[in-house]
RODO-2510 file (C-alpha; in nm, 4 decimals, decimal comma):
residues 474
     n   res          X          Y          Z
     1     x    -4,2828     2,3932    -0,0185
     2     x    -4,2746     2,0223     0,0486
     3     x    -4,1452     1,9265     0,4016
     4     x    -4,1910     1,5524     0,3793
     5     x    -4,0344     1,2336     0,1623
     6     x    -4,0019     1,2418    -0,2046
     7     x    -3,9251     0,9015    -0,4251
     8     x    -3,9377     0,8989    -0,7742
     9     x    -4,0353     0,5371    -0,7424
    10     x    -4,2089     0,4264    -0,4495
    11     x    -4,1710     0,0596    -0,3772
    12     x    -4,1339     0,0173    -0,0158
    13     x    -4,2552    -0,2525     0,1221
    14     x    -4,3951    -0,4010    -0,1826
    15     x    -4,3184    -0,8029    -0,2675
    16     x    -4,3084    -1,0057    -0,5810
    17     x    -4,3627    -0,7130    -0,8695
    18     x    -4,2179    -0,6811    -1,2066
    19     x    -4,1180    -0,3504    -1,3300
    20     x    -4,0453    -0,3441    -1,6852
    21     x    -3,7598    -0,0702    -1,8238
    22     x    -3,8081     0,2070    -1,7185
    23     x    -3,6801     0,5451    -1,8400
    24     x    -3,5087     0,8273    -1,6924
    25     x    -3,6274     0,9345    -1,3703
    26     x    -3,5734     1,3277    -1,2712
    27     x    -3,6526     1,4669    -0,8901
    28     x    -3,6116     1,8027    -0,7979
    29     x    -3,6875     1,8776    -0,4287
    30     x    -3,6020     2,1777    -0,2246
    31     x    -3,6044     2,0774     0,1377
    32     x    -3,7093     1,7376     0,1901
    33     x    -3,5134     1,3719     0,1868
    34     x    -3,4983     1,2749    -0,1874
    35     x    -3,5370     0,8926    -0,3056
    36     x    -3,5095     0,8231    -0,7052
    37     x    -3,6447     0,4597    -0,6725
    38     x    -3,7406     0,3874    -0,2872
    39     x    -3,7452    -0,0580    -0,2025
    40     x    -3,6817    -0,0038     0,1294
    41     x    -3,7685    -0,3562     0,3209
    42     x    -3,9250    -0,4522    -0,0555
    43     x    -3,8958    -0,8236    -0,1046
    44     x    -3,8780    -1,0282    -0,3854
    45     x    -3,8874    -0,7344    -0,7065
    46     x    -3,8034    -0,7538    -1,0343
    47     x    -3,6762    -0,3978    -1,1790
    48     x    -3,6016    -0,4149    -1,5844
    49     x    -3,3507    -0,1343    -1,7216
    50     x    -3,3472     0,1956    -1,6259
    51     x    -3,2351     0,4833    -1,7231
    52     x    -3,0735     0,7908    -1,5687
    53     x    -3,1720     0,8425    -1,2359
    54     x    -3,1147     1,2436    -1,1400
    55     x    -3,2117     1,3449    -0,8207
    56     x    -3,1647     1,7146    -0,6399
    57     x    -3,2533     1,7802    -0,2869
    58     x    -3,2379     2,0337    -0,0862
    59     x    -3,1675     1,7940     0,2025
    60     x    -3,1141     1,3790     0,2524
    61     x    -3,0846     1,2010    -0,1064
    62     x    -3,0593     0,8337    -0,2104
    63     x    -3,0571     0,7213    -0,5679
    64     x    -3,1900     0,4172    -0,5097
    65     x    -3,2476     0,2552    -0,1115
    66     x    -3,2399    -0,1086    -0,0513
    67     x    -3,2490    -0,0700     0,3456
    68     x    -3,3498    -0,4080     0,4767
    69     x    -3,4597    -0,5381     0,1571
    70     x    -3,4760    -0,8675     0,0373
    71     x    -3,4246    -1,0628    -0,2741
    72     x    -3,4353    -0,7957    -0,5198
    73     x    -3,2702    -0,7963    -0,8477
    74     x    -3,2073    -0,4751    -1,0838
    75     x    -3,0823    -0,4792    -1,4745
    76     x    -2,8959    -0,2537    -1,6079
    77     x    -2,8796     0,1130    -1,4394
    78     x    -2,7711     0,3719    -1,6946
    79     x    -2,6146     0,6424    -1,4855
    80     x    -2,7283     0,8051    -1,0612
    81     x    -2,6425     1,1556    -1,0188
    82     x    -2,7153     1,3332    -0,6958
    83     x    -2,7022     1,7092    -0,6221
    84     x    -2,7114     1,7917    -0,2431
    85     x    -2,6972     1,9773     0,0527
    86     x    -2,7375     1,6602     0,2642
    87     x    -2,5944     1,3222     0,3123
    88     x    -2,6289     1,1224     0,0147
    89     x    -2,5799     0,7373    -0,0945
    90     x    -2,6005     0,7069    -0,4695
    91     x    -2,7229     0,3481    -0,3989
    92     x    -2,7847     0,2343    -0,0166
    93     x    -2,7987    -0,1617     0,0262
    94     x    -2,7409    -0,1271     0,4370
    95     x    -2,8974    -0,4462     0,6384
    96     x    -3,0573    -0,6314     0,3070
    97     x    -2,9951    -0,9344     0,1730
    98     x    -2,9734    -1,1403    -0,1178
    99     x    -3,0421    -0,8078    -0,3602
   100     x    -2,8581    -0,7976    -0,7359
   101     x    -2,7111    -0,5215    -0,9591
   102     x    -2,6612    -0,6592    -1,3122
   103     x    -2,4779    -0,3175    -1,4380
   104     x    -2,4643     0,0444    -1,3006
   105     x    -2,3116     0,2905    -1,5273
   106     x    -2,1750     0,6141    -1,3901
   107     x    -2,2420     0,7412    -1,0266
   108     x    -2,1691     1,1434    -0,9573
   109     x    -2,2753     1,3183    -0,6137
   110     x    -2,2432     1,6907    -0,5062
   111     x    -2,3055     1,7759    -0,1581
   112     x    -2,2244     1,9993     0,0971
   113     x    -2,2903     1,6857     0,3289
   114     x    -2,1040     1,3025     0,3397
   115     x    -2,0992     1,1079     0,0224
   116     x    -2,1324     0,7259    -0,0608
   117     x    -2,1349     0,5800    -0,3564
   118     x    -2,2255     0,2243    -0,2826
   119     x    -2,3199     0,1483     0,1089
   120     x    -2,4024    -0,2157     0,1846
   121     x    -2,2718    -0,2092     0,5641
   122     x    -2,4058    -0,4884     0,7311
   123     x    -2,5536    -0,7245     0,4368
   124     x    -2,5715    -1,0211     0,3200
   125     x    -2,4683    -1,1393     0,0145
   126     x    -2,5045    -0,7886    -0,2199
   127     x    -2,4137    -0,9008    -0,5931
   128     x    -2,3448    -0,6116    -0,8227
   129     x    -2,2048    -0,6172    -1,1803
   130     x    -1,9640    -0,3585    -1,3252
   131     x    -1,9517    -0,0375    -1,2394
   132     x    -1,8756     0,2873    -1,4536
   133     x    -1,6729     0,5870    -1,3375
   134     x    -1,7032     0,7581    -0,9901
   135     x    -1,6530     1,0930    -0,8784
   136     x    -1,7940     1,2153    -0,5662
   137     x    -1,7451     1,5464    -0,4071
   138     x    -1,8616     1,6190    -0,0210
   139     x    -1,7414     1,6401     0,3379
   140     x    -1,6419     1,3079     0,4091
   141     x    -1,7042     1,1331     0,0814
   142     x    -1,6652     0,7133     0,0503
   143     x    -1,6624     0,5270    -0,3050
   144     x    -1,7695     0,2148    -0,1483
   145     x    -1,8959     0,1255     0,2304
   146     x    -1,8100    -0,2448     0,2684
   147     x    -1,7761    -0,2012     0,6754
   148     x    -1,9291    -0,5211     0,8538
   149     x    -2,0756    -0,6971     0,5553
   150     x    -2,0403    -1,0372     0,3795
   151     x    -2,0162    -1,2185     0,0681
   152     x    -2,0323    -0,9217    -0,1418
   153     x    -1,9524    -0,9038    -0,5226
   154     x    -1,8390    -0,6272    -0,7029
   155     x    -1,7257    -0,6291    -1,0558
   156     x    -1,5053    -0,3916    -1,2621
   157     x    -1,4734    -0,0445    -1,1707
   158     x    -1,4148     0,2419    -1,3686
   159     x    -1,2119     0,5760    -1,2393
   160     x    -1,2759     0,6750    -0,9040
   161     x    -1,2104     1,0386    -0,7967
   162     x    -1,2713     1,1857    -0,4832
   163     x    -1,3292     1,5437    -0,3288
   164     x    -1,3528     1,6115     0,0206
   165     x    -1,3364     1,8801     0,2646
   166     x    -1,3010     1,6441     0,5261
   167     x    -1,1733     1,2586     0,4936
   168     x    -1,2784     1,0567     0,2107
   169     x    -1,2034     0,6147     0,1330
   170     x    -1,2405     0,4752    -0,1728
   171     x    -1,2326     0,1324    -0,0283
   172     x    -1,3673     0,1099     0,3125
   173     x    -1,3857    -0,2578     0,4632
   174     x    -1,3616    -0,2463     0,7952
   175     x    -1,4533    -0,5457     0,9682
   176     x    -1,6015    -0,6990     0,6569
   177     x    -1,4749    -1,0283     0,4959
   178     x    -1,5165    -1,2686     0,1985
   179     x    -1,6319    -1,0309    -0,0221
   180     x    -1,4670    -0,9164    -0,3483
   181     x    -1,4269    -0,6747    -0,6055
   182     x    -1,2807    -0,6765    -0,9437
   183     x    -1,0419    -0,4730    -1,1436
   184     x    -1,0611    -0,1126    -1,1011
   185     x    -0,9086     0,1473    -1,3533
   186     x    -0,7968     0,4017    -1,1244
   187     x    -0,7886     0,5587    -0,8049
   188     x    -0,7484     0,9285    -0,7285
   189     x    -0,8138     1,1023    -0,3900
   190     x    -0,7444     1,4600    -0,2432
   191     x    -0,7178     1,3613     0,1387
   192     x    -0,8365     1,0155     0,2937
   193     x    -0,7292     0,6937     0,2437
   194     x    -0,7298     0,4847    -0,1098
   195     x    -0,7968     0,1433     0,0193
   196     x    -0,9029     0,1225     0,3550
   197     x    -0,9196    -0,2906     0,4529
   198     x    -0,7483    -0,2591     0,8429
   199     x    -0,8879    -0,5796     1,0098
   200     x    -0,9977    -0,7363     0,6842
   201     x    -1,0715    -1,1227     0,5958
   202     x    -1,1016    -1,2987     0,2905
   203     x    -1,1082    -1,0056     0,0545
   204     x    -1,0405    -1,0547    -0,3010
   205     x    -0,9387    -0,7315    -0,5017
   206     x    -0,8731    -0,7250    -0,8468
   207     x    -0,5900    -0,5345    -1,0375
   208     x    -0,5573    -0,1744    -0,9633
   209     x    -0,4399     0,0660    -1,2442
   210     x    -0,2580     0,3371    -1,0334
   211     x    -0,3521     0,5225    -0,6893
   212     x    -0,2851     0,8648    -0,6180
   213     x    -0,3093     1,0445    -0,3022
   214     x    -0,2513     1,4018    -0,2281
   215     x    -0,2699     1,3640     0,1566
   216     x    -0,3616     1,0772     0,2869
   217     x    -0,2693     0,6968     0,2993
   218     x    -0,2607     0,4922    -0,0359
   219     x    -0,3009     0,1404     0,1046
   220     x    -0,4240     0,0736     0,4777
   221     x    -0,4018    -0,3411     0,5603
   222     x    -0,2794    -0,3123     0,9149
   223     x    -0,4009    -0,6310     1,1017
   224     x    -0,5561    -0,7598     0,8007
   225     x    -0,5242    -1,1096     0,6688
   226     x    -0,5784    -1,4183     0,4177
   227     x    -0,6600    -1,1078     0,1504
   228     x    -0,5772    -1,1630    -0,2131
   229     x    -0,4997    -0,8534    -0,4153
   230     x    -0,3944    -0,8330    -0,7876
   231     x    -0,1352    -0,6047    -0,9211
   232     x    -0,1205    -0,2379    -0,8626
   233     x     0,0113    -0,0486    -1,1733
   234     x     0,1704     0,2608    -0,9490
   235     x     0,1209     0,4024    -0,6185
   236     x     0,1328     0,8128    -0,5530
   237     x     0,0996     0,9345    -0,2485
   238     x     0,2204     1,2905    -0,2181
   239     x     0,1572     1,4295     0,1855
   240     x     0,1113     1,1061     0,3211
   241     x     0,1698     0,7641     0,3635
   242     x     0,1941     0,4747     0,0965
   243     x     0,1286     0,1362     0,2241
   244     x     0,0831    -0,0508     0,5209
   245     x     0,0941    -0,3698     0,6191
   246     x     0,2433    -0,3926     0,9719
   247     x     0,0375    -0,6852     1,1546
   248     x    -0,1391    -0,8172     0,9048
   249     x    -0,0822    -1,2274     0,7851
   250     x    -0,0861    -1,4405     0,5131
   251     x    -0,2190    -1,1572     0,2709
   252     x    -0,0988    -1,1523    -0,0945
   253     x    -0,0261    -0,8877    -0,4267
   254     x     0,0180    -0,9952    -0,7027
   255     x     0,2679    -0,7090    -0,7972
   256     x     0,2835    -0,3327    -0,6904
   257     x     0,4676    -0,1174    -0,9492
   258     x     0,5899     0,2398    -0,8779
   259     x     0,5935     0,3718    -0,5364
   260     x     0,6263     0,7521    -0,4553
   261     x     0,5664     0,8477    -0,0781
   262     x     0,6563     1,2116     0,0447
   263     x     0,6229     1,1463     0,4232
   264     x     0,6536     0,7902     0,5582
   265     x     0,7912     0,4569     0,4681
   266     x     0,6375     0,3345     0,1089
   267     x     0,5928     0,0174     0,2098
   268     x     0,5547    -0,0552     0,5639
   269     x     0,5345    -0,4553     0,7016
   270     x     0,6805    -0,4534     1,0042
   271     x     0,5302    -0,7101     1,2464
   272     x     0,3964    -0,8788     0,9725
   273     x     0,4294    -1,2570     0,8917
   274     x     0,3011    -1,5033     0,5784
   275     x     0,2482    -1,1919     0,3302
   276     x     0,3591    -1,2116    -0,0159
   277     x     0,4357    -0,9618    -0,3106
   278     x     0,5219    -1,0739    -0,6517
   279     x     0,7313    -0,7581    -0,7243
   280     x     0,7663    -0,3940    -0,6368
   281     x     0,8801    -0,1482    -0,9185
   282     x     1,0885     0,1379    -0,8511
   283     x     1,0485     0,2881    -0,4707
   284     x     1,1027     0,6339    -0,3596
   285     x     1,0521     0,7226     0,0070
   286     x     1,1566     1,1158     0,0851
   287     x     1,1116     1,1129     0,4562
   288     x     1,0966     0,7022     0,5650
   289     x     1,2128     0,4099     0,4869
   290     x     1,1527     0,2323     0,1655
   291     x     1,0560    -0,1002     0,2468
   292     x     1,0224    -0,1470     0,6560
   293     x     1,0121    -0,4916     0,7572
   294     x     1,1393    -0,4588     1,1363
   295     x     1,0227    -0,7467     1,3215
   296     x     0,8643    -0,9199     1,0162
   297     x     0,8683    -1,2797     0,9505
   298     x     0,8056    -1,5677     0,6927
   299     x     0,7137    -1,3008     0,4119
   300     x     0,8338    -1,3233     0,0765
   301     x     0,8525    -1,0188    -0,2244
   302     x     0,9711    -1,0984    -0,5189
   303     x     1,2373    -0,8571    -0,7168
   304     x     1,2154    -0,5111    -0,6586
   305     x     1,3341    -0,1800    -0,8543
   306     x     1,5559     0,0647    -0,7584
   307     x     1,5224     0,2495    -0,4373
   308     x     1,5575     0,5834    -0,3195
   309     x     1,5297     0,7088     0,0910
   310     x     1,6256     1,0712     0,1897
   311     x     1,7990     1,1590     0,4621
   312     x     1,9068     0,8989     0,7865
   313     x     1,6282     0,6426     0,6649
   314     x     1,6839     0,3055     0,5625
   315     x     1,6177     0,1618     0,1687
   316     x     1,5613    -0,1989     0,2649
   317     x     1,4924    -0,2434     0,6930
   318     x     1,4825    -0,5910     0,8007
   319     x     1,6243    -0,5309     1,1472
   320     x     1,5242    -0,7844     1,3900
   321     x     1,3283    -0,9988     1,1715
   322     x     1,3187    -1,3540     1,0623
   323     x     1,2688    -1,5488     0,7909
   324     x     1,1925    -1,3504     0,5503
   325     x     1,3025    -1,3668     0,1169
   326     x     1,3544    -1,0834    -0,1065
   327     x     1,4328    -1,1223    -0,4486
   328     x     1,6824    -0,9051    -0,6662
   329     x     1,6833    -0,4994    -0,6243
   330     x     1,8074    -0,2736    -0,8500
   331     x     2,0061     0,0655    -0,7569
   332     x     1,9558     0,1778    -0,3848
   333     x     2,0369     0,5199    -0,3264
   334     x     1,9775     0,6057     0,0521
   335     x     2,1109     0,9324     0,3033
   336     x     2,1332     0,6647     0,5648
   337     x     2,1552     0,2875     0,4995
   338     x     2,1164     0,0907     0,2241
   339     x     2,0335    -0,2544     0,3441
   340     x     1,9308    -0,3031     0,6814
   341     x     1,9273    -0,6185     0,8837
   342     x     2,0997    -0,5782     1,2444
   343     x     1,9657    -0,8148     1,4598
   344     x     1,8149    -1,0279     1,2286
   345     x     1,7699    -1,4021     1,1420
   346     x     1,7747    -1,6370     0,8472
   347     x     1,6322    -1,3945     0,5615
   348     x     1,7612    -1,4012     0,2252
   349     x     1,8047    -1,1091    -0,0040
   350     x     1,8839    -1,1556    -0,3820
   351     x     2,1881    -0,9644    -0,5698
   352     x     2,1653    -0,5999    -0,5213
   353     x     2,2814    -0,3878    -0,8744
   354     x     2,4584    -0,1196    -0,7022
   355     x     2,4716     0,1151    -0,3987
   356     x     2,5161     0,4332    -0,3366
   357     x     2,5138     0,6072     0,0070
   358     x     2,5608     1,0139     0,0335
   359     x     2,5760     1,2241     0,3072
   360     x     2,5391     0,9789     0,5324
   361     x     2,6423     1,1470     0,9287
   362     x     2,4356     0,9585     1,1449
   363     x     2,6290     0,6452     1,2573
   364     x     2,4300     0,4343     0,9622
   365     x     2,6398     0,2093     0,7756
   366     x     2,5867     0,1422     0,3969
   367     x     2,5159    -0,2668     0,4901
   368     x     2,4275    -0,3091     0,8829
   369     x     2,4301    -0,6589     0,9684
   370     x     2,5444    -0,6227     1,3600
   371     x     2,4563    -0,8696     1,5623
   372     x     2,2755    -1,0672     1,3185
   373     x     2,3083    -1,4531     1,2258
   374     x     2,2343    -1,7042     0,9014
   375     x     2,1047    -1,4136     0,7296
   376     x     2,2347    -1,4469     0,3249
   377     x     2,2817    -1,2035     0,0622
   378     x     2,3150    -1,2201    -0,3159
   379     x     2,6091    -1,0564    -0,5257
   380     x     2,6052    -0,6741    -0,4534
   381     x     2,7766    -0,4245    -0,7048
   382     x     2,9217    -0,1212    -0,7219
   383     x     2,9268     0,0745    -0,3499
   384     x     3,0107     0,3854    -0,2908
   385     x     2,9606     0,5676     0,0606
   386     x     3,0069     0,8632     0,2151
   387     x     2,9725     0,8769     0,5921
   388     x     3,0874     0,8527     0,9127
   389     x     3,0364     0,4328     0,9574
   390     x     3,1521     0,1234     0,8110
   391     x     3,0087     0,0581     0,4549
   392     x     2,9801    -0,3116     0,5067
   393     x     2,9121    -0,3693     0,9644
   394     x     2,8885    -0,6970     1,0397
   395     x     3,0134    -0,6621     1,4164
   396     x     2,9020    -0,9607     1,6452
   397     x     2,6962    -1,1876     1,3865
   398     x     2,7525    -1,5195     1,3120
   399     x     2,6795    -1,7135     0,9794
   400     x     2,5643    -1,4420     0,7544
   401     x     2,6926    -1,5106     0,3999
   402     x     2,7440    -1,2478     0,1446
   403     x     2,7960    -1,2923    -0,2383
   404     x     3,0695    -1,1475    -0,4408
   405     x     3,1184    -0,7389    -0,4504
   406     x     3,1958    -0,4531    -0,6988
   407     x     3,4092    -0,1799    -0,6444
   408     x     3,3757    -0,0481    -0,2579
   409     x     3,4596     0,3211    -0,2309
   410     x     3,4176     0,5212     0,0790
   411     x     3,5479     0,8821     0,2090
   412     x     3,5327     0,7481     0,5840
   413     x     3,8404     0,5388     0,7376
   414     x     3,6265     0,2356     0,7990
   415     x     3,5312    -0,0533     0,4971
   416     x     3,4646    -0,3429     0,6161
   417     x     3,4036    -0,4337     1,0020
   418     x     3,4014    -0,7968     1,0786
   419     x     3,5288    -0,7286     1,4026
   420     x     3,4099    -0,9766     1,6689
   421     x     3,2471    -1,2019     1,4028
   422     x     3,2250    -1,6057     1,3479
   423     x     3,1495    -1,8125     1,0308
   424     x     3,1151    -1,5237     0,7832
   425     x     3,1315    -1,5578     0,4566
   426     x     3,2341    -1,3131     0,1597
   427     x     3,2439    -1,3590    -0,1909
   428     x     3,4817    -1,2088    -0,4176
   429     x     3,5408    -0,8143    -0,3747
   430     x     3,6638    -0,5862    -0,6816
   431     x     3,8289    -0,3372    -0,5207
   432     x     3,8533    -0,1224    -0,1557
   433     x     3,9164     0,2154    -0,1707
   434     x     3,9529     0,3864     0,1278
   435     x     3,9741     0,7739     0,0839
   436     x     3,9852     0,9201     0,4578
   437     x     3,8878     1,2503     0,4322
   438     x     3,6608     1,2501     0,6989
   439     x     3,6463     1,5629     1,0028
   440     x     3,4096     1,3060     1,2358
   441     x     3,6903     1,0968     1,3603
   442     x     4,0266     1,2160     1,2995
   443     x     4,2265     1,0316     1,5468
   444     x     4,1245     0,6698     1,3976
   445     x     4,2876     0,4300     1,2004
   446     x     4,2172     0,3561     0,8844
   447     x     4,0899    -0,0113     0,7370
   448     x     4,0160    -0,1404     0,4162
   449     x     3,9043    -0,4840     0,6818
   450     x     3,9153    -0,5096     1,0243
   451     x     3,8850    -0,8459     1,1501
   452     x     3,9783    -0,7873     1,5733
   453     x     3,8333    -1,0924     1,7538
   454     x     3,7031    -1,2559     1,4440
   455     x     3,6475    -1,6347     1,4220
   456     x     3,6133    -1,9011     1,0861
   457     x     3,5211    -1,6194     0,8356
   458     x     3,6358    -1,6325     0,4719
   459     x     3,6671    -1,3953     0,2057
   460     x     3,7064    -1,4668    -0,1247
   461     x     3,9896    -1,3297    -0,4012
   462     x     4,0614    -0,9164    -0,3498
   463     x     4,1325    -0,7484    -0,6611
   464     x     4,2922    -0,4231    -0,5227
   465     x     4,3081    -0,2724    -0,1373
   466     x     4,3719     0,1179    -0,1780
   467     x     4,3979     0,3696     0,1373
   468     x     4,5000     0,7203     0,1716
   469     x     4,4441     0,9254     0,4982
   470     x     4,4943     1,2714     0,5151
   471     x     4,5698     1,2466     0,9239
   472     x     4,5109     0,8972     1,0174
   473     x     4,7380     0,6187     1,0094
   474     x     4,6418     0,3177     0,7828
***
């Protein structure tokens, strides 16, 4: 039994030779470290096509190593599949330089150990061509290890699906930048992280056909910046978190469409500045917000979907931040508030299609603009609440601006609060029904608008005011 190195295709150290095509290369090893085609700190080769590389090992494996190599081009690789016990790299470009991939059809690893599909940490400039499916299964399994490197190109990707036992990233870029890769078909991952780019410069990404994440995080950007990404076709991300963006700058998408997160906010930019997202499809956020912009400034996201929050979270959260533009949203649906900006400054949300606000016993009102100023929002329709605030709170701000309203329907014996307010401005309203039914406060009054200590606000024409209290006065 063998106890030392086996390559299928020793190069290693060798300079300036031409390999023609070659065919399939098979290498079946029991206990030793297992290299198909081995150009570690080659310079200056000239591979033709090849064909399947298979390689089995009873320990280590590489498909193909590049470590510290230099100037070496490949043509088209047919398919690399790796069956371990070991730590494997289907191809392993660590440390080189100036080395080319024309094409590289399929890559599949089984191990019991970690799994990488491409690795070119630390080098300098890695070109490779398209790139067929992926599907590794291991402990701690990565599609592509990025981490540290520069002025790598990646072309199209097929599907990449990931099994781990451990922690797994599709996209891993940690402290690399201008690099890029292009479009990528899918990406679908048990537990780890989809895209992994924290701390990230001058990444270019292509589109994205759909993510989905059992357990994990779908899109990790925190602290990243000046990264251009193309549109995302849907984002799943069952156990875990969806996307985040908090610290990062100047970063764009060109659309994200469906967004399903089970336990966190879906999309999460909140100390984030200069980032913009063409649109966002249809949002639903079980247990966080849907889209958390607290603190934020200067970003801008185009029109966005409908949106759904469970319980005492917030659809839309722009508390305390500045500056920031939001195009039209569709139907928000929230268990604690709808659209959230108290404390904030000078953003600008489109027209809103309709609210809805249920079971809402928290203190969170439907629209919370307390305390904020020269904030402006579009026409809002339909909104019907039921909880224990105001639907509409715009207590101590000054110069927000609001567009005409629908029909405003609430259980509670509070509508509109513009108590303590100056230079507010309100479209047109429908209707106000106030329906007090409410147990949380029985010894209130009840108001369709309460305007105590209120300076220079307007409100436009009132189609009907309606109130009925079951033990208040109104």
């Amino acid at each position: 039994m063998s106890t030392v190195s086996a390559a299928g295709l020793n190069a290693s150290g060798s300079n300036d030779t031409t390999y023609a095509n070659i065919g399939d290369i098979t290498i079946l090893s029991s206990d030793t470290t297992t290299t198909g085609i081995d150009v570690n700190g080659a310079s200056n080769n000239v591979f033709g096509g090849l064909g399947a590389i298979n390689v089995s090992s009873g320990s280590d494996a590489r498909g193909i190593d590049l470590g510290a190599a230099h100037n070496n081009s490949f043509s088209v690789i047919r398919s690399i599949t790796v069956n371990a016990v070991g730590d494997v790299s289907a191809i392993f470009v660590g440390g080189s330089d100036n080395n080319n991939f024309a094409r590289i059809g399929d890559i599949s690893i089984t191990t019991t150990g970690n799994a990488e599909a491409i690795n070119v940490g630390g080098s300098t400039p890695t070109q490779i061509g398209d790139i067929g499916d992926i599907t590794l299964t291991g402990d701690v399994v990565v599609a592509f290890n990025i981490g540290g490197s520069t002025q790598t190109t990646i072309g199209n990707v097929g599907d990449i699906t990931l099994n781990a036992d451990n922690y797994s990233y599709a996209l891993h870029f940690g402290g690399s930048y201008n690099s890029q890769i292009g479009d990528i078909n899918s990406i679908t991952i048990d537990y780890g992280a989809a895209l992994n780019l924290g701390g990230i410069t001058d990444m270019v990404i292509g589109d994205i056909g759909s993510i989905t994440v059992n357990d994990g995080n779908a899109i990790d950007m925190g602290g990243a910046s000046d990264n251009t990404l193309g549109t995302i076709g849907s984002v799943t991300s069952t156990l875990g978190n969806g996307i985040s963006l908090g610290g990062s700058t100047r970063n764009s998408f060109a659309g994200i469409g469906n967004i399903y997160v089970g336990l966190s906010s879906a999309v999460a930019m909140g100390g984030s500045s200069h980032n913009e997202i063409g649109f966002l499809g249809n949002i639903v956020a079980l247990d966080g917000d849907g889209l958390s912009m607290g603190g934020a400034t200067d970003n801008i996201i185009g029109t966005i979907g409908d949106v759904h929050v469970g319980a005492e979270y917030t659809a839309i959260n722009l508390d305390g931040s500045q500056r920031n533009t939001l195009g039209n949203i569709g139907h928000i649906s929230a268990g604690g508030t709808a659209l959230g900006l108290a404390g904030a400054t000078n953003n600008v949300v489109g027209n809103v299609a309709s609210i809805t606000v249920v079971d809402s016993h928290s203190g969170q009102a439907a629209i919370d603009l307390g305390g904020s100023q020269n904030n402006e929002l579009g026409d809002i329709g339909d909104i019907n609440y039921e909880g224990d605030n105001y639907v509409i709170d715009l207590g101590g701000s000054t110069g927000n601006s609001l567009g005409n309203l629908g029909d405003i329907t609430t259980n509670h014996y509070k509508a509109l609060n513009i108590g303590g307010t100056n230079n507010i401005s309100i479209g047109n309203i429908d209707a106000i029904t106030v329906t007090d039914t409410s147990v949380y406060d029985p010894a209130n009054t009840a108001y369709a608008l309460f305007f105590e200590s209120s300076t220079n606000n307007s409100i436009g024409t009132i189609g009907a005011i309606n109130l009925t209290s079951t033990h208040n006065s109104v």
